[in-house]
C-alpha positions as CSV (number, residue, x, y, z in Angstrom):
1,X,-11.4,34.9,-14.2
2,X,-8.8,35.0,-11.8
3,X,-6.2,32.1,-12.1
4,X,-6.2,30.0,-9.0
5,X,-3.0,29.1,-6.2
6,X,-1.0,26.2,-6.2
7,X,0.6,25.5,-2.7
8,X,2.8,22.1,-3.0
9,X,4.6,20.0,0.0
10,X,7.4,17.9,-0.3
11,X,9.3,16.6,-3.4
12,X,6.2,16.9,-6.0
13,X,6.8,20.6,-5.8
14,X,9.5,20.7,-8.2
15,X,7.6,18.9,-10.8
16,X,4.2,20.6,-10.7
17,X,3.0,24.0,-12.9
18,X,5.3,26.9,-13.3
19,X,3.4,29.0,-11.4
20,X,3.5,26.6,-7.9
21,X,4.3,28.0,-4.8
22,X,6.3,25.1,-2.5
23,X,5.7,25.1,1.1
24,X,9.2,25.4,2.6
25,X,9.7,28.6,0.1
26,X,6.3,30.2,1.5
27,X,7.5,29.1,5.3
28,X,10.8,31.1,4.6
29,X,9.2,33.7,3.4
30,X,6.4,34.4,5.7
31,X,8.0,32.7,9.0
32,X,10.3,33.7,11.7
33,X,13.7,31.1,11.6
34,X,12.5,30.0,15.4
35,X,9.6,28.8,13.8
36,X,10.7,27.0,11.0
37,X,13.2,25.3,13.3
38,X,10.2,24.0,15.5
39,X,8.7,22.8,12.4
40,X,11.2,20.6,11.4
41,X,11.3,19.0,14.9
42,X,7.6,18.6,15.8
43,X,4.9,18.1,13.4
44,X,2.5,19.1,15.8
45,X,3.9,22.8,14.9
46,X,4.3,21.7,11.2
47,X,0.7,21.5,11.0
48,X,-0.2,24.0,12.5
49,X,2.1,26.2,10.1
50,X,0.5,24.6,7.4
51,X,-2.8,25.1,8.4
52,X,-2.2,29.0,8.3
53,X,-0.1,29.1,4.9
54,X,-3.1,27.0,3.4
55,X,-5.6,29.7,3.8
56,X,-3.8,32.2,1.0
57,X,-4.3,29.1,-1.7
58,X,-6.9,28.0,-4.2
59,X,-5.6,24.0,-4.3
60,X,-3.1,22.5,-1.5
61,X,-0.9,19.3,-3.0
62,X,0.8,17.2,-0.1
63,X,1.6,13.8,1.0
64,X,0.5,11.7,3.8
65,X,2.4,12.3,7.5
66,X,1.5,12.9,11.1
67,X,1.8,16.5,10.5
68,X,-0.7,16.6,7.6
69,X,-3.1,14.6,9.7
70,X,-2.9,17.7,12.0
71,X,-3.5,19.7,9.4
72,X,-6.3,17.7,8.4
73,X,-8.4,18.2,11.5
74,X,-7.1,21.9,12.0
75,X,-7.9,22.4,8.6
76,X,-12.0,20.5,8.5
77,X,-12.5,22.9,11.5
78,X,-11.2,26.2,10.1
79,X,-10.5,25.8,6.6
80,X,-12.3,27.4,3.7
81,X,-15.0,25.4,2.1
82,X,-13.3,26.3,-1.8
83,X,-10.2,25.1,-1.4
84,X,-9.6,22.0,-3.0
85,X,-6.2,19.3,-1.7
86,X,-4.7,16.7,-3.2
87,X,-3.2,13.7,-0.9
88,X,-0.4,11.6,-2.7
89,X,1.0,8.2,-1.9
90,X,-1.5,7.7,0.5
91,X,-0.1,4.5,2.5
92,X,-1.8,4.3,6.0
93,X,-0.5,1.9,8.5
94,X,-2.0,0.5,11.5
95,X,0.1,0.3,14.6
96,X,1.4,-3.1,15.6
97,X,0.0,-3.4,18.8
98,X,-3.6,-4.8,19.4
99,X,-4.5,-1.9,22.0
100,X,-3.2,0.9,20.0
101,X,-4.5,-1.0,16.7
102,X,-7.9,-0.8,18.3
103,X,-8.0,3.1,19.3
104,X,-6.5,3.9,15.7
105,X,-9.6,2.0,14.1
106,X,-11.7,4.3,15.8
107,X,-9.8,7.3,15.4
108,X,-9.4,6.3,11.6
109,X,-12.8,6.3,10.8
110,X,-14.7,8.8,12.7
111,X,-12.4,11.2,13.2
112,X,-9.8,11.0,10.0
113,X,-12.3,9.6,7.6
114,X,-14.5,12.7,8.2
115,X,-12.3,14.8,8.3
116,X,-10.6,13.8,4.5
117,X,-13.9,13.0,3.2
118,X,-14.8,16.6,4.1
119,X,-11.9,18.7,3.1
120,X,-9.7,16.2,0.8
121,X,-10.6,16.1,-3.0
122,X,-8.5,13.7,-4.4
123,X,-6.8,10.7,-2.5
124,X,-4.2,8.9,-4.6
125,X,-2.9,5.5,-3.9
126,X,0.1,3.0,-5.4
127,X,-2.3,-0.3,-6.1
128,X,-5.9,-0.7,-7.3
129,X,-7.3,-2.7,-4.6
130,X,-6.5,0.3,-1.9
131,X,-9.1,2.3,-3.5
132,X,-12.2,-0.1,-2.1
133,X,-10.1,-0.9,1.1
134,X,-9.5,2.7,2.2
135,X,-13.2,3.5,1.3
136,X,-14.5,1.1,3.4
137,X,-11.6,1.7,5.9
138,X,-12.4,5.8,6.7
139,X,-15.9,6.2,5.3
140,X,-15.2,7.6,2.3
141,X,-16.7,7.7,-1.4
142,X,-14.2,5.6,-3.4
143,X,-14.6,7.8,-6.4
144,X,-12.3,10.0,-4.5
145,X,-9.1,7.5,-4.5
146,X,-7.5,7.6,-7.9
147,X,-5.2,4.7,-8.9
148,X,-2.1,5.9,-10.1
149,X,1.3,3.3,-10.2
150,X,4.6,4.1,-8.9
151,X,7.2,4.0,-12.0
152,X,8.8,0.9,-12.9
153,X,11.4,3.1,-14.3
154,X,12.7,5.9,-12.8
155,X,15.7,8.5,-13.4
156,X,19.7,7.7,-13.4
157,X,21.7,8.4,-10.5
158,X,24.6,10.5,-10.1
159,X,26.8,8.4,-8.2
160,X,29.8,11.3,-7.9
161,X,32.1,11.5,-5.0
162,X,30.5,8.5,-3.7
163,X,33.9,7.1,-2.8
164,X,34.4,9.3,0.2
165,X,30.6,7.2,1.1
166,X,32.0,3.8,0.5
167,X,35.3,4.5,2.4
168,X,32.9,6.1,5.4
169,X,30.4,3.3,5.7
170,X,31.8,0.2,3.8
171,X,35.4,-0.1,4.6
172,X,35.2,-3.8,5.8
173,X,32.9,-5.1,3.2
174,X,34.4,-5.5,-0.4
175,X,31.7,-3.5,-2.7
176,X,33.4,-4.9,-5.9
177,X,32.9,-8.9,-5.4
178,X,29.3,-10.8,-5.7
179,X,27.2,-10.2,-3.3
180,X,23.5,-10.7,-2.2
181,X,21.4,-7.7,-0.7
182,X,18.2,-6.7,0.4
183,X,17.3,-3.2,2.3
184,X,13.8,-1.5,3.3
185,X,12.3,0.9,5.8
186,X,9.1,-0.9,6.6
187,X,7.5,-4.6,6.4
188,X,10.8,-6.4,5.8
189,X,10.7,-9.9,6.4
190,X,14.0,-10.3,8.4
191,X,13.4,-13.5,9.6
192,X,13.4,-15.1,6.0
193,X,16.1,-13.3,5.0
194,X,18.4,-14.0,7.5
195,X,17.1,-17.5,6.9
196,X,18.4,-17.2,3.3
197,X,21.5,-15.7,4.6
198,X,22.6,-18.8,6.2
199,X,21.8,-21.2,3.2
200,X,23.8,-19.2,0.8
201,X,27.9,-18.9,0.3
202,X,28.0,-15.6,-1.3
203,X,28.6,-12.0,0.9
204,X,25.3,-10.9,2.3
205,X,24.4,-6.6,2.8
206,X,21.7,-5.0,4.9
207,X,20.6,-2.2,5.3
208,X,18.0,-1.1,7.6
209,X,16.8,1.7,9.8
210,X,17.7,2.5,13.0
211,X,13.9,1.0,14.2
212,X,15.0,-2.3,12.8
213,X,18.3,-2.4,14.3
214,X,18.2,-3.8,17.0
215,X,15.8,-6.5,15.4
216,X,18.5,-7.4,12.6
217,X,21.5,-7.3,15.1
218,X,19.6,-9.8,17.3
219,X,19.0,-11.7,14.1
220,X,22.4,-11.8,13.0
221,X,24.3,-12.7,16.1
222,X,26.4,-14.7,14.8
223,X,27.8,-11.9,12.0
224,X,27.2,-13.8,9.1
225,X,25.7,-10.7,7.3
226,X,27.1,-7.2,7.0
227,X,24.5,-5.0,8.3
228,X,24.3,-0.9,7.3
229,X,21.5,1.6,9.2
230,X,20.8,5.0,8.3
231,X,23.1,5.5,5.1
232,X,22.5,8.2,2.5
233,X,20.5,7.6,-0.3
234,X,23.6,7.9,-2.7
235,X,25.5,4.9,-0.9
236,X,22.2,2.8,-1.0
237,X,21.7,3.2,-4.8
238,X,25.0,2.7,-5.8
239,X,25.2,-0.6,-3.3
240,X,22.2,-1.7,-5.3
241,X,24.1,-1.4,-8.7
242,X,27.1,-3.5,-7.4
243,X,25.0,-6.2,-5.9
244,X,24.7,-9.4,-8.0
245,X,21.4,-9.8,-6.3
246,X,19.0,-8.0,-5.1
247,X,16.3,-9.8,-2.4
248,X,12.8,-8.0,-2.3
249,X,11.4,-9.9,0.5
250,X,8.2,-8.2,2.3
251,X,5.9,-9.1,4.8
252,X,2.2,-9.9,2.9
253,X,0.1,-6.7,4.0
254,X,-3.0,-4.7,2.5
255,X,-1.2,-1.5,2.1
256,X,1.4,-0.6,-0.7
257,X,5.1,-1.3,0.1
258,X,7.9,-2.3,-2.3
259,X,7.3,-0.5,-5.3
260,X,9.9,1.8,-4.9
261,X,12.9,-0.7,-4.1
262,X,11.5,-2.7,-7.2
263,X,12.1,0.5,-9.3
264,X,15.5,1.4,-7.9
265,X,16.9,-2.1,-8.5
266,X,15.7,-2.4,-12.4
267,X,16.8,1.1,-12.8
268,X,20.3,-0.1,-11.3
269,X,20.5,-3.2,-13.7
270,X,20.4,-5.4,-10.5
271,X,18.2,-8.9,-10.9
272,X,15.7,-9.1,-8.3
273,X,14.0,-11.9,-6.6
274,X,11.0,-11.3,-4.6
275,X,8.5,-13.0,-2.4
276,X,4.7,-12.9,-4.3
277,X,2.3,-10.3,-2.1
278,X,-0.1,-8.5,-2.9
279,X,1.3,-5.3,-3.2
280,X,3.4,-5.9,-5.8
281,X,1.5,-7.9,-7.7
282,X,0.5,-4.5,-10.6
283,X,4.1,-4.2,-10.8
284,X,6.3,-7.5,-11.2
285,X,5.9,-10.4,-13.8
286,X,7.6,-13.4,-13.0
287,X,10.0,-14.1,-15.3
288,X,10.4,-10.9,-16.8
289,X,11.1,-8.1,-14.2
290,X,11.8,-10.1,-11.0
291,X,11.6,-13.9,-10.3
292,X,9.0,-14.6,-7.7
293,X,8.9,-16.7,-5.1
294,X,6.5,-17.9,-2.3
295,X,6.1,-16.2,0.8
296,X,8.1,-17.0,3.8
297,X,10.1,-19.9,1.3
298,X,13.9,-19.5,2.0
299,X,15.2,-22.5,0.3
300,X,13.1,-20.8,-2.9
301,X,15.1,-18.2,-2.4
302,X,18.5,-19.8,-2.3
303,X,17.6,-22.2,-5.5
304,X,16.6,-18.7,-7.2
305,X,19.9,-16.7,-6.3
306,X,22.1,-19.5,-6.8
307,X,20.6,-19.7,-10.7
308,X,21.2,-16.2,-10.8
309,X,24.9,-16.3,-9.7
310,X,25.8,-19.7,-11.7
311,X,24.3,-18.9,-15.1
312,X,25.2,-15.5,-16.5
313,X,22.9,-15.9,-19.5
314,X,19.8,-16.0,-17.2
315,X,20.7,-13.4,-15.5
316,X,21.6,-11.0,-18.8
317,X,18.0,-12.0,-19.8
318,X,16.6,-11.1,-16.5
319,X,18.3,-7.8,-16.7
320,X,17.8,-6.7,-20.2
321,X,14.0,-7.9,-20.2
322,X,13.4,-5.7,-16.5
323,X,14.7,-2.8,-18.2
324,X,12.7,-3.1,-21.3
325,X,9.2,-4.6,-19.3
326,X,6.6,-1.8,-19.7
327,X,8.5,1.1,-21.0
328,X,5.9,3.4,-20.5
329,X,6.0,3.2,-16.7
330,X,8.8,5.9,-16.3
331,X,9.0,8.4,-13.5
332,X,8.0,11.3,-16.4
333,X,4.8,10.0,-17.5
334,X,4.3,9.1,-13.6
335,X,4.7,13.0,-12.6
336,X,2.9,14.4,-16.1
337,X,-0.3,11.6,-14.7
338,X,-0.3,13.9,-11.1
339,X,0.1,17.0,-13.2
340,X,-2.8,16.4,-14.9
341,X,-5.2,15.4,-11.8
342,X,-3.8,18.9,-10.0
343,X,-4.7,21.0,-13.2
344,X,-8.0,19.4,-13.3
345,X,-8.5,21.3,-9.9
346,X,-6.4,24.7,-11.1
């Protein structure tokens, strides 16, 4: 029997069988540069490329973009009936305004939903509940959305030359006192945490990205808070690990957010407080990983950070019991979980 193809996108690649072929290797090797240049700009031609590389492969691992949902409908039109994909950290947004909102439901479920529910074998999501509200969402079987949690513990960081980083993007912020900090990409409550900001002593970080900016600028008129867009990942992490504090404060939604600043903080030794939504609700125990708070509660908050700066025994407890919560939860048994769902397919 022959032994079927692995084609893998993004950063699973690396952590899949042996025998895995990664999609930017397969591009360089069957693509002109031109068109790998045009890939990386427009994911319009992205998917297209993929659509055409997918063809020479038994199983197709990727996660979710705008260029895989071009792919996705290239792919339910052309594509062979065998071949079997896998979509990780599924996390499907709707767009913010009402008009758009409206069009995307439509779009979502007659178009999309058919088109996964035809060609997609396995969808895998971050929480529980998104299996039920993504099958009612597109139309599709929910034994096709497998459960599988983001790490509570992931690997260290190497944190070398970082100085060159600090010196770049932090050189009027002292990294080495107490400070509070929060950062995100999507659903970040800015209004409560510029709230907080303003009840609190200590020096305050953000960072953001650049769709934010302007939104946190506005917010912070008055300069209170030192505010950082776009940094690399390095700077982030090792921000995290100097903070005395670390704010997880997210907007309640149904789709999975957070998990991954959650891990990054207990894997930095940083105590977190964080407002109670849904989302994170598989992944934090009050009192033992994070302390929780309500939602939209800044002077919870403050009381919280404040306890956290003023008694260092809490804190040490905090720390040492984050670190320890759930061992099992690490970043290996994480990928050796997705290994195992792909080889059920090989």
């Amino acid at each position: 029997m022959t032994k079927k193809t692995l084609l893998a996108d993004r950063w699973y690649g690396q952590h899949l069988d042996n025998d895995v072929v990664q999609v930017g290797d397969y591009f360089n090797s069957k693509y002109k540069c031109w068109m790998i240049s045009l890939s990386n700009k427009f994911f319009v031609i992205r998917g297209i490329l993929l659509t055409f590389a997918v063809r020479k492969f038994d199983v197709f691992v990727t996660t979710y973009g705008k260029d895989f949902i071009v792919f996705l409908i290239l792919n339910s039109i052309f594509g062979s009936k065998g071949r079997q994909i896998v979509l990780l950290e599924f996390i499907h947004a709707n767009p913010k305004s009402k008009f758009k909102k409206a069009l995307w439901l439509l779009f979502a479920k007659d178009i999309l939903g058919k088109c996964m529910n035809k060609t997609v074998a396995k969808i895998h999501v971050l929480t529980s509940y998104e299996r039920k509200h993504y099958s009612i969402k597109f139309g599709i079987p929910i034994e096709k959305f497998i459960y599988i949690p983001w790490p509570l513990h992931g690997s260290k960081q190497d944190y070398t030359n970082v100085e060159k980083l600090v010196q770049e993007y932090c050189n009027d912020f002292n990294c080495k006192s107490g400070f509070v900090m929060t950062s995100g990409r999507s659903n970040v409550d800015w209004e409560t945490i510029f709230k907080v900001a303003d009840l609190i002593n200590w020096p305050f970080l953000v960072v953001c990205n650049s769709d934010d900016l302007k939104k946190v600028n506005w917010l912070n008129k008055n300069g209170r808070v030192k505010v950082l867009s776009e940094i690399p990942v390095k700077l982030h992490d090792w921000l995290v690990k100097q903070a005395a504090v670390y704010i997880l404060c997210i907007q309640e939604s149904i789709i999975s957010m957070g998990q991954v600043r959650l891990m990054k903080a207990i894997d930095c030794g940083t105590p977190i407080v964080a407002n109670k939504v849904q989302s994170l609700s598989e992944y934090i125990q009050d009192g033992t990983n994070a302390i929780v708070v309500p939602l939209g509660d800044e002077f919870s908050f403050k009381k919280e950070i404040e306890l956290l700066f003023e008694d260092s025994a809490f804190r040490n407890n905090l720390i040492q019991s984050a670190q320890t919560f759930e061992p099992n939860r690490t970043s290996k048994t994480y990928l050796s979980i997705v290994r195992n769902l792909v080889e059920e397919l090989l």
